[in-house]
C-alpha positions in Angstrom: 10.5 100.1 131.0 13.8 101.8 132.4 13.6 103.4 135.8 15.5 106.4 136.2 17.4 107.1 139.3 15.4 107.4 142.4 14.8 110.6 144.2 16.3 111.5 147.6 13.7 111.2 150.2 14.4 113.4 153.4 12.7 114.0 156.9 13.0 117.8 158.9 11.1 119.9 160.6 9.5 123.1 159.2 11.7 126.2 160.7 10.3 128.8 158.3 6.8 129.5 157.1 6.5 132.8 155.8 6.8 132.4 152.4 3.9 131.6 150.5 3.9 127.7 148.9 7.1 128.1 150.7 8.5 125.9 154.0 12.0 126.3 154.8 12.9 122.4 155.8 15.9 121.6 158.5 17.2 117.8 157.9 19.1 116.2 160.5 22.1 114.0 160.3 24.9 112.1 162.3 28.3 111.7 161.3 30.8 110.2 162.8 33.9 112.4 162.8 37.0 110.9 160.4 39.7 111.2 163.0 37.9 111.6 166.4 35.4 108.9 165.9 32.6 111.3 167.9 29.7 111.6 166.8 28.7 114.9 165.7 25.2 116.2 164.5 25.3 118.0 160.6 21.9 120.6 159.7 21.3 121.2 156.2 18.4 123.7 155.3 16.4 123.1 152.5 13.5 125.1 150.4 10.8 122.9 150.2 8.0 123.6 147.8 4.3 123.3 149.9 1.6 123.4 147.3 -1.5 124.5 149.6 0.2 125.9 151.9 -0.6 123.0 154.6 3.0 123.1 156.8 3.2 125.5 159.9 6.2 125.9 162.2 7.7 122.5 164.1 5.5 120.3 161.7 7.6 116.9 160.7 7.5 116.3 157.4 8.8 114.5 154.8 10.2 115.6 151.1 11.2 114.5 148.0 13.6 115.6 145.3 12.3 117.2 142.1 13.2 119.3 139.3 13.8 123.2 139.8 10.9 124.6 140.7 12.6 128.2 141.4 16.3 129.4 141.9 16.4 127.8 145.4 13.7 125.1 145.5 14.2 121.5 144.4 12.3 119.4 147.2 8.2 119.4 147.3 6.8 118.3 151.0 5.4 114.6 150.4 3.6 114.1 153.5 3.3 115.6 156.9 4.2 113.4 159.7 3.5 115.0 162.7 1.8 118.5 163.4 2.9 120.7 165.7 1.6 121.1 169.1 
């Protein structure tokens, strides 16, 4: 059997829980600047689609890509790494 291509695979932390089956993801990055060689932190913010409603605030989680599920949601929550305190 052929795989397809694999999906992206992200972790953030849950900044945005108000929606229902709705989490609002942030994911982290470093890049190193092309001319200044300094390393510089990059946010994206992502719409992550939480079935049963199971992610609060400051929860680390982890998503995956999928296929639209709305006009801005394309990630589902996978698994919840850490709860928040």
């Amino acid at each position: 059997m052929v795989e397809r291509g694999r999906r992206k695979v992200r972790e953030g932390t849950v900044v945005s829980d108000r929606m229902d089956k709705t989490v609002v993801v942030e994911v982290q990055r470093l890049v190193r600047h092309p001319q200044y060689k300094r390393v510089m932190r990059r946010n994206a913010r992502y719409h992550v689609h939480d079935e049963r409603n199971q992610c609060s605030l400051g929860d680390r989680v982890r998503i995956r890509e999928t296929r639209p599920l709305s006009r801005t949601k394309r990630w589902m929550v996978v698994g919840i790494l850490e709860k928040a305190r």
